[in-house]
N, C-alpha and C positions, 0 to 999 in steps of 0.2 A: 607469860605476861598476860595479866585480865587484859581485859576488851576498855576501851574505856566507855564511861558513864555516857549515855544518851544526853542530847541538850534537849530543851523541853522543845515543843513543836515550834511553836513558838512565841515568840517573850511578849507579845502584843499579850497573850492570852494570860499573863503571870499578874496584870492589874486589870481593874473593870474599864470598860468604854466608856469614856465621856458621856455625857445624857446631849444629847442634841440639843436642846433647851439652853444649859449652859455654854455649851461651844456658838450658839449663833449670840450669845448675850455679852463673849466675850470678840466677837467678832464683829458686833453690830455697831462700834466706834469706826470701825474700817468701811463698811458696807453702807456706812450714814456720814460719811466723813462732814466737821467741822468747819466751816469756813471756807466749802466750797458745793456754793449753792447749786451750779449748773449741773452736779453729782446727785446730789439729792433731788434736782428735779426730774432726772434720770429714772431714780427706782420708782418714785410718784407716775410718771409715763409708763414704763415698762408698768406696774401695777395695776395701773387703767386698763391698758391695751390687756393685761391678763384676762380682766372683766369680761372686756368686749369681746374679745377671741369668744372666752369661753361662753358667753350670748349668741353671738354668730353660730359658736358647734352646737349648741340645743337650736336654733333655728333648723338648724338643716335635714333634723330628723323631721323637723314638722312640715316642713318642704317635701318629703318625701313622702309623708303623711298627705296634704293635699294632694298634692299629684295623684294618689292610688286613689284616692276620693274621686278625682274631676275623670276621673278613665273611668270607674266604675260607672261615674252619672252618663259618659258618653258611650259605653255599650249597653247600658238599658236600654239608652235611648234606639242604640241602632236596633235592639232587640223590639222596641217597642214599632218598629218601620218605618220611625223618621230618617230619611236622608243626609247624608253630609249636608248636599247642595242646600237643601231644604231648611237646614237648623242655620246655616250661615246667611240664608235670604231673610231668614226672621228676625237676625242679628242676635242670635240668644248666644251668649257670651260662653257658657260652659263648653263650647264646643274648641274655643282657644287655650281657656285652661292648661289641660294637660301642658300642652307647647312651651307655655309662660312661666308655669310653675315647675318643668323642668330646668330650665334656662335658671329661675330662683333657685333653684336646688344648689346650679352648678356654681352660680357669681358669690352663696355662702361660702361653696367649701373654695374657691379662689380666697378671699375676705376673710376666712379663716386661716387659710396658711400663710399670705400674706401676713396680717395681724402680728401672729405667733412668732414670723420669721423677723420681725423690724421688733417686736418685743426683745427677743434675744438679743439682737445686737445693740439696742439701748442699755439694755444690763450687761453686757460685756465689758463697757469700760469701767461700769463701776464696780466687777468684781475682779478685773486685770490691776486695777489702783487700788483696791484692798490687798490682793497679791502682793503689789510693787512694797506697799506699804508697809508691809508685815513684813516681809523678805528683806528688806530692807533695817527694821529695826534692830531686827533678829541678829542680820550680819553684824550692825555696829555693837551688838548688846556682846555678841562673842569674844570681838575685842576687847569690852569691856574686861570681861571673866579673866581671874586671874592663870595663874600657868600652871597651878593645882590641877584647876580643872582640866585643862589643857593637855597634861601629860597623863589623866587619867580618862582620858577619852580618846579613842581612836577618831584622827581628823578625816579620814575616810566616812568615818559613822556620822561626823558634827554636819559633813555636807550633805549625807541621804538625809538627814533632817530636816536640813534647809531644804531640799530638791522637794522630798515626800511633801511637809509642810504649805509649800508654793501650789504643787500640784493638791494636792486636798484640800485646800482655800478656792482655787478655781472649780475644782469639781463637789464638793458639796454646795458652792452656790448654784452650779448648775443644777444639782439632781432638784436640790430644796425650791428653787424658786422657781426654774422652769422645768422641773417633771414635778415635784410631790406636790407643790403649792397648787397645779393648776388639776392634777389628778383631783384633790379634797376639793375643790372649787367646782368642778365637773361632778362628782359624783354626791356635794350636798343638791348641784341642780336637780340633779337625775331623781334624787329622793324627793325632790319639791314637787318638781312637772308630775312625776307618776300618781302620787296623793289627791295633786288640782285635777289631772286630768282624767285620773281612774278614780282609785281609792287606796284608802292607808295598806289594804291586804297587798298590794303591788310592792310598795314601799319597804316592807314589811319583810317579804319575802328576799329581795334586793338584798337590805341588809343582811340579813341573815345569811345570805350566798357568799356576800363580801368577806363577814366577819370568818367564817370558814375558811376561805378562799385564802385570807391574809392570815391567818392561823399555821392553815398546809405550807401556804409556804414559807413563813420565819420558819415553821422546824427543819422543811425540805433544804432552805438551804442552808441551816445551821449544821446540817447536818454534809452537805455537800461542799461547805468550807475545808471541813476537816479534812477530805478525800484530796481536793481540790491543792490545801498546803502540802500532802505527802505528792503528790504529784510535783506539783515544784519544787520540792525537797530533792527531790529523784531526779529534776532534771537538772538544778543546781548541780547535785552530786558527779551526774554524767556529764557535765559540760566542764568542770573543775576538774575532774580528773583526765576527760581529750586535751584540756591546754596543759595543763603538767607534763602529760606523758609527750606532748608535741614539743614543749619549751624543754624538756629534757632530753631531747630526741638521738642527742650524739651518747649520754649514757644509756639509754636504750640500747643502744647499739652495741657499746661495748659491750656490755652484757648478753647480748642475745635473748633480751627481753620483750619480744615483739607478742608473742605467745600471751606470756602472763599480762603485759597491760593492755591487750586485746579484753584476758577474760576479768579485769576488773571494770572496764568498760562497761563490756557487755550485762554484767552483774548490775549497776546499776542503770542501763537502758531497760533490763527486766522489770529492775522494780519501778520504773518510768511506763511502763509497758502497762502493767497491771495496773497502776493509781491512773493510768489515762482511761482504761477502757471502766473503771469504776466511776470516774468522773461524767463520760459520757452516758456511763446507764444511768446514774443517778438526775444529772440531765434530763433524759427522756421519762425516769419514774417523777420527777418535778412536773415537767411540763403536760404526762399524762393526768395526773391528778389534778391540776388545776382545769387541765379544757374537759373534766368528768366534773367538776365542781360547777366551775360556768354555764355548762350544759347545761345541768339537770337545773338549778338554779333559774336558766333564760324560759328553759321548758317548763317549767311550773309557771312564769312570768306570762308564758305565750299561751297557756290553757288555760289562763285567768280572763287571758283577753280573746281568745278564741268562745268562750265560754259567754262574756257580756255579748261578744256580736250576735251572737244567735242567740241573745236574748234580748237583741234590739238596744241596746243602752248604749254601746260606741258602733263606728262604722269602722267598715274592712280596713282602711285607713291604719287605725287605731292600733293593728296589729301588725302594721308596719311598721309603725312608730317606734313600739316598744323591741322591736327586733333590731331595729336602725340604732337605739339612745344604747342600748345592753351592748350589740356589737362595737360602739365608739367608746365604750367605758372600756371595754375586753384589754384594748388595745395598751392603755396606760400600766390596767390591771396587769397583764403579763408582763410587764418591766418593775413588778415589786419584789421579785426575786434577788437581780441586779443593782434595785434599788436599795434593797436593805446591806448585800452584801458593800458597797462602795460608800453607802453614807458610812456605813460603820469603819472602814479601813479609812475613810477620811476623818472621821473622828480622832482616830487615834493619830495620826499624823499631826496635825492640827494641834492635839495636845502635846505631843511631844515637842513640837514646837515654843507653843507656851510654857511647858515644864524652863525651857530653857532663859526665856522671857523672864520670868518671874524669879530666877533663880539671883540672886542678891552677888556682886562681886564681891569677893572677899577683900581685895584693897580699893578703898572709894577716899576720893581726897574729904576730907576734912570739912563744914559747913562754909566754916571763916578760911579755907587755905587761900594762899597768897602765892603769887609766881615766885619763884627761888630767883633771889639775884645774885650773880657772882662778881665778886669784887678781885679774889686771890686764887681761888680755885684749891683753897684749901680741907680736903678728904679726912673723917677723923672716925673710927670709929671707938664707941665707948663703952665696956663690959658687953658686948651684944651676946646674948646667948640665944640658939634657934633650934627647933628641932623638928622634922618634915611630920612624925606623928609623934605623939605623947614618950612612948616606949623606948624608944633613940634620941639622944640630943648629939645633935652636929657640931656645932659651935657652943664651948664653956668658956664663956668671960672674956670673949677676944677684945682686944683692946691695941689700936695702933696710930699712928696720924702720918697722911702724907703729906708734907709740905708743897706750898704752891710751886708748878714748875720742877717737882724732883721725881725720879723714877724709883717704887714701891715695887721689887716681887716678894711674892708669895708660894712659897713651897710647899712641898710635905710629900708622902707615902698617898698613893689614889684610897678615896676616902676620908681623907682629910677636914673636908672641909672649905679645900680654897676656891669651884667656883659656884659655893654657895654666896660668899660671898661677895662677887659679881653680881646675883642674883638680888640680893640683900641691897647695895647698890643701886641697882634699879628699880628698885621697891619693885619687883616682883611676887616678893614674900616681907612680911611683917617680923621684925626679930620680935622674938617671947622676952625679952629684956633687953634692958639697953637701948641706946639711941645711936644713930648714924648720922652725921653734924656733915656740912660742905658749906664752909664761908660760917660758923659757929650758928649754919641754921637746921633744925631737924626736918631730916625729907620727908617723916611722916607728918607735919605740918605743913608743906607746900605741896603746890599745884602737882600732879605726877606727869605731863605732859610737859612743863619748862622743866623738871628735873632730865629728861630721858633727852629732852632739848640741847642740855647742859653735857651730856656725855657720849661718848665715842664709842662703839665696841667693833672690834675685831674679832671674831669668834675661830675656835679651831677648826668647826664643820663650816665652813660658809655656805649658804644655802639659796639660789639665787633663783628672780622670779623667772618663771620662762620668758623671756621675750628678748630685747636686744644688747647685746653689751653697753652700748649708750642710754640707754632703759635702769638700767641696775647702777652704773655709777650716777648719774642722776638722780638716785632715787634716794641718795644722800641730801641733797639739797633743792627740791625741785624746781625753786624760781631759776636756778641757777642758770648764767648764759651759756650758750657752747663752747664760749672760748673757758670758761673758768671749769667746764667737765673735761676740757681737752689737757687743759692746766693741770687738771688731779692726777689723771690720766699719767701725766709725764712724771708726777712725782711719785708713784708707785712703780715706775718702770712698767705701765702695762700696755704704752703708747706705741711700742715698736713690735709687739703681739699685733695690733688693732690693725698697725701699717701694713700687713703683711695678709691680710683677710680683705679679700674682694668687696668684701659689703662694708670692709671699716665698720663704724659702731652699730652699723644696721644688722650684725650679723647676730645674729638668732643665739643663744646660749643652750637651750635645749632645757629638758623639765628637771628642774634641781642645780641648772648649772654642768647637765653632766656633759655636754660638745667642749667643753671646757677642761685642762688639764687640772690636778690639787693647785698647783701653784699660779697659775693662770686665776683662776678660781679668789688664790688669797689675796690677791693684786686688787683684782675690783672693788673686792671686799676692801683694802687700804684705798683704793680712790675715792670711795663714795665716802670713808671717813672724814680723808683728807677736807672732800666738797662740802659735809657738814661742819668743820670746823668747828670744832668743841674746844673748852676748854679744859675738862677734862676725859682720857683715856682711859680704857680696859680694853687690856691685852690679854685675854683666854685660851692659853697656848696654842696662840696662833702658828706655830709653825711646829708643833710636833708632830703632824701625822705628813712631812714632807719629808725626801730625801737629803742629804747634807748639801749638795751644790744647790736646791733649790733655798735651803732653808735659809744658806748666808746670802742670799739675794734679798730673799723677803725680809731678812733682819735687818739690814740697811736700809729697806725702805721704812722700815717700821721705827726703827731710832731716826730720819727725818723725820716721818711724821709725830713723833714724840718731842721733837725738841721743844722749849720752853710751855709745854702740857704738865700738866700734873697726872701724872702716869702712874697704873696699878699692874701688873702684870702677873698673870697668874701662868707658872711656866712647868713644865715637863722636864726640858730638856737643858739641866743647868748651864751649858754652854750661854747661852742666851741671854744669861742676867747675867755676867761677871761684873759687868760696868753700873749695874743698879745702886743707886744711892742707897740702900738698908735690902737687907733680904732676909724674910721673917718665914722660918721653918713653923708649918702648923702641924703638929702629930696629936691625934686622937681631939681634937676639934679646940685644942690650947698652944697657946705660942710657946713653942721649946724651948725655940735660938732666935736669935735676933743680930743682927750685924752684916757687914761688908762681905764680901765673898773671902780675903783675905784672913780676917778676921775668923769668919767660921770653923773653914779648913784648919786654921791653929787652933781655933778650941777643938777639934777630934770629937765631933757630938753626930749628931743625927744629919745633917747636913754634908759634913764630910765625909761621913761612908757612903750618901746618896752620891755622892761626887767619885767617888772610889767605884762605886759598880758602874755607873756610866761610862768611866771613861776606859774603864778594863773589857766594857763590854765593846765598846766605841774601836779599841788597840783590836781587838777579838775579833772585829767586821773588817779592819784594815788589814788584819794578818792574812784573814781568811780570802780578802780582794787578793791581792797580793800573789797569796800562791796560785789561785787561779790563773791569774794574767801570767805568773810563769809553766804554769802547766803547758796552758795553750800555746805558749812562747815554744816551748819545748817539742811541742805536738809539729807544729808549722815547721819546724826548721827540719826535723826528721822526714815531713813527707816532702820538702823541698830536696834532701840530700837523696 
């Protein structure tokens, strides 16, 4: 057997990143939001205080700058044989300095971290309510999307989207407005002060250091991405294959396979091994080259200024200064590593986000649609012909009507076709011809929320949310009061389950419904129909994937809940429609047969050999119960004699 084909590193890398520029332009509705002013006064404060911060942190080099000055002038002086006591009886003021302009040094960088720290948390709520906002649209927009999209997207994948998305909204405001915004605010000061207070060669050099500096490391860590994904590749891999080999722990066993998934293990812990220690070197080769850049860079800076002292044009001061403003830039500077790699992973989050946003539903009602109103609860469909892609058509020219009030199954061979048309039904999907009429009005011209309002489904997987049994049958009708969900409750028969559970309806269902038995299961699923009260049904062989004794349970509840409905049933297991008002055989996506269950069986067509293998198969499971229970009959009385 070949190996299979490698997947690319990864898919992020298969389309270009977003341009920053774009992503904040589509994100600056959310970040500005409309119509709520105290928000917007928000980013205006936080943007002030950015100012002033960054004002305060060029003060404090210069605080540091005096100070080395007012020490200089006060050991002349001692040099010179004036006395402490002496210079303080004079009142000559230099001799306090130093003391005062430490103390300023300190109350900056308080005023500084301060500032910065009430900065951030004034932008906090307006980048958590651009989150809320977006996360929020996104979720309802998903509902929108049709079930195309739906079934061809892994919904495990739709929610890292939303998650990633949420998360890269918060953190590209972070990095953008309080790191890079205030980094280029900091370092246009840095080139201002250096020019006012030296000259352009200061400035000059700076940049120059910078522009390297931010060169080395976009490649540095363009290049320590790549190491960085095989590293989590490998540890994904190793961490995927200990919960397999764990969750599969009793075949392990049987086989005496402790051996070989040890060395699959360990195979990829290896290549975890090696992408970690490549990650960390590359690490240290990143961060060597930047503090050899900076260096040499501050060191050309500091022999500029080293060089005017001694030639009288600044004071010792001076060369404080510039050691102090280079070492508070350094700081930001080493977070543009981290910087570049995280805006760019929020970028693409962010977009995939919007890809989703912008992406148009395939069924959107109509400019002029109007609520569906039901008078008779009469189902008709007319030629509909539909096909999931161009290549296959499902449905040719189906055409049927169910009368208001009467029970409609629908047959066939799996593949047929029949619960396309369920889907058809719920405007799910658009038929490529033809029209679907209820009360002689077309559902692609009303509302799609009073159509779905209008109808019942009982599905054959029933799929239920986690949380309480009283949770899921309520979730049928949700004004509904307790007594009328206890009411549904009794006419599903699922009320004397409920009685017999400690918590009654409080009790927890578990993820999918599965603390839940199939039939247990199908019950809720009939009560919360019941509570929505439709007047029209679909029944989607609801009970074939149950055992016989459950099945004629759930079938009596399901002919209550059908009585005077206009009922479709789309059925498996022909026992279940005999009493159906018409029952319409679909083979290869056209109606065969059409007629009574009585009626079919005498015409000896496609319907009646379905009925013939079920029930030989049906004789087949009873023969085969049968002799079992006299095997064991047999067995027991032997070891009794």
């Amino acid at each position: 057997m070949s190996p299979p084909k490698a997947a690319p590193a990864n898919p992020a890398d298969a389309k270009p990143t977003p341009s920053l520029v774009a992503t904040i332009s589509k994100l600056w509705p959310y970040l500005w939001p409309h119509g709520r002013p105290d928000l917007q006064r928000r980013v205006f404060l936080a943007f002030g205080l950015l100012l002033i911060a960054k004002g305060v942190t060029m003060v404090t080099p210069f605080a540091f700058k005096w100070t080395t000055d007012a020490l200089v002038a006060v050991t002349s002086g001692l040099r010179a044989g004036t006395t402490i006591e002496q210079a303080v009886t004079s009142g000559s003021w230099i001799w306090q300095a130093p003391i005062l302009l430490t103390v300023i040094y300190g109350i900056s960088r308080i005023i500084m971290a301060v500032l910065t720290q009430v900065r951030d948390g004034l932008f906090a709520k307006v980048a958590m309510h651009a989150v809320r906002k977006l996360a929020m649209q996104t979720f309802e927009h998903m509902h929108r999307l049709s079930l195309r999209f739906h079934l061809e997207r892994k919904t495990g994948g739709l929610t890292r989207v939303l998650e990633r998305g949420r998360e890269g909204i918060e953190e590209l405001s972070r990095l953008v407005v309080l790191t890079l915004l205030p980094t280029i605010v900091e370092f246009c000061l840095v080139m201002g002060i250096l020019a006012w207070e030296f000259d352009w060669t200061y400035s000059a050099v700076v940049l120059a250091m910078v522009i390297v500096y931010l060169a080395y490391t976009y490649q540095a860590t363009r290049w320590r991405m790549s190491i960085r994904r095989r590293m989590n590749d490998s540890d994904t891999d190793a961490n995927t294959k200990a919960v397999d080999s764990l969750l599969n722990y009793e075949t392990v066993k049987y086989f005496g396979a402790e051996a070989r998934e040890a060395m699959r293990y360990d195979k990829s812990m290896e290549r975890y091994e090696k992408a970690s220690t490549e990650t960390y070197t590359s690490l240290a080769v990143l961060n060597a080259g930047q503090a050899i850049i900076f260096s040499i860079g501050m060191t050309v800076v500091m022999v500029l200024a080293a060089r005017d002292i001694m030639a009288g044009r600044v004071s010792i001061g001076s060369f404080v200064l510039v050691n102090a403003m280079l070492v508070q830039l350094y700081i930001p500077l080493n977070l543009m590593g981290m910087l570049y790699r995280e805006i760019k992973q929020a970028l693409i989050d962010i977009d995939d986000m919007f890809e989703i946003l912008e992406r148009n539903p395939e069924i959107q009602d109509k400019p002029n649609a109007k609520p569906l109103q039901i008078t008779q609860g009469i189902v008709r469909f007319d030629d509909v012909h539909f096909s999931y892609n161009p290549d296959r058509e499902i449905l040719k020219g189906v055409s049927f009507e169910v009368p208001a009030g009467h029970t409609i199954a629908i047959v066939g061979p799996s593949g047929a076709g029949k619960s396309t048309i369920s889907r058809l039904l719920f405007r799910f999907y658009e038929p490529s011809r033809g029209r679907i009429l209820i009360d002689g009005q077309d559902i692609s011209q009303v509302q799609q929320a009073s159509l779905r309002r209008a109808i019942g489904m009982v599905p054959q997987d029933t799929v239920l949310f986690n949380d309480t049994i009283g949770y899921n049958v309520q979730y049928g009708r949700w004004d509904a009061a307790a007594e009328e969900v206890r009411e549904a409750s009794r006419l599903a028969q699922i009320d004397r389950v409920i009685a017999y559970l400690p918590e009654g309806y409080e009790t927890a269902v578990g993820e999918r419904g599965l603390k839940l038995s199939g039939g247990e299961k199908q019950r809720v699923a009939i009560a919360r129909t019941i509570l929505k009260g439709p007047p029209i049904l679909v029944l989607d062989e609801a009970t074939s994937a149950l055992d016989s004794f459950t099945e004629k349970e759930i079938q009596d509840a399901l002919d209550r809940v059908s009585e005077g409905r206009t009922t479709l049933v789309i059925a498996h297991r022909l026992s279940t429609i005999i009493g159906a008002d018409e029952i319409i055989v679909l083979d290869h996506g056209k109606i065969s047969e059409r007629g009574t269950h009585t009626s079919l069986l005498a015409a000896g067509g496609v319907y009646a050999s379905m009925w013939n293998r079920q029930r030989e198969a049906e004789e087949a499971r009873q023969t085969l119960k049968r002799t079992e229970e006299e095997e064991r009959s047999l067995l027991a009385n032997a070891v009794a004699n």
